[in-house]
C-alpha positions, 0 to 999 in steps of 0.5 A: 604025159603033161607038158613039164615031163614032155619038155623035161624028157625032150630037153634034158640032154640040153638043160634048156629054158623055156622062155616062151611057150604059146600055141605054134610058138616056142622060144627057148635058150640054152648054152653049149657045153664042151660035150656039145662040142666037136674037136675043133670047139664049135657046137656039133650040126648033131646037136644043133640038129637034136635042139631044132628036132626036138623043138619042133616036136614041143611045137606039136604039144602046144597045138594038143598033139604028140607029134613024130618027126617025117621029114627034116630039112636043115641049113647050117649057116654060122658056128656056135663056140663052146659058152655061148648062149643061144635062142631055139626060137620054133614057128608052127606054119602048117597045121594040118590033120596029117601033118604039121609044118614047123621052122626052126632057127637058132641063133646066138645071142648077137642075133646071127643065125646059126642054123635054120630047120624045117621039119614035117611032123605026123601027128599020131595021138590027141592030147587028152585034155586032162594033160595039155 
């Protein structure tokens, strides 16, 4: 699997940008949706939760490894509304054979922190250079 249809897959429910893709370093921006949204307008901690998940997971591709996710912790710190733009800014801080560490934050686009996740990931399957 390359990285477009990686990232396309993983990120589609989102409609995510890519800004920065480098080895144990993402950033990437998307906007809340109404249907991202929990009746009381703010952006749901399952969605919040999905963006970090799923970014540490395109975390684990940029170091040449299809990872899975075994353990997640995540603080949720302020409210996203429905219309604002936010950053998934995703940090390798462990990369290990077993396991890979990575810090996840969003924040939205005054720079306040909406949400911070640390997730363990199993590496389960070298990426074939023919597709990384």
């Amino acid at each position: 699997m390359s990285f477009e249809e990686l990232f396309n897959f993983t990120m589609q429910f989102a409609d995510c940008e890519l800004l920065t893709y480098e080895e144990g370093h993402i950033l990437l921006k998307t906007i809340v949706n109404k249907s991202d949204a929990n009746p009381y307008g703010m952006a749901h901690g399952g969605y919040l939760y999905t963006l970090c998940d799923n970014a540490a997971g395109v975390l684990g591709y940029s170091v040449g490894y299809y990872v899975v996710t075994q353990q997640a912790s995540i603080n949720y710190i302020a409210s996203a509304k429905v219309d604002e733009t936010l950053k998934i800014e995703g940090k390798l801080l462990h990369n290990g054979r077993s396991s890979k560490v990575a810090e996840v934050t969003i924040t939205n686009e005054s720079e306040r922190l909406i949400c911070k996740g640390t997730f363990t990931l199993f590496p389960y399957k070298k990426i074939e250079e023919s597709n990384h």
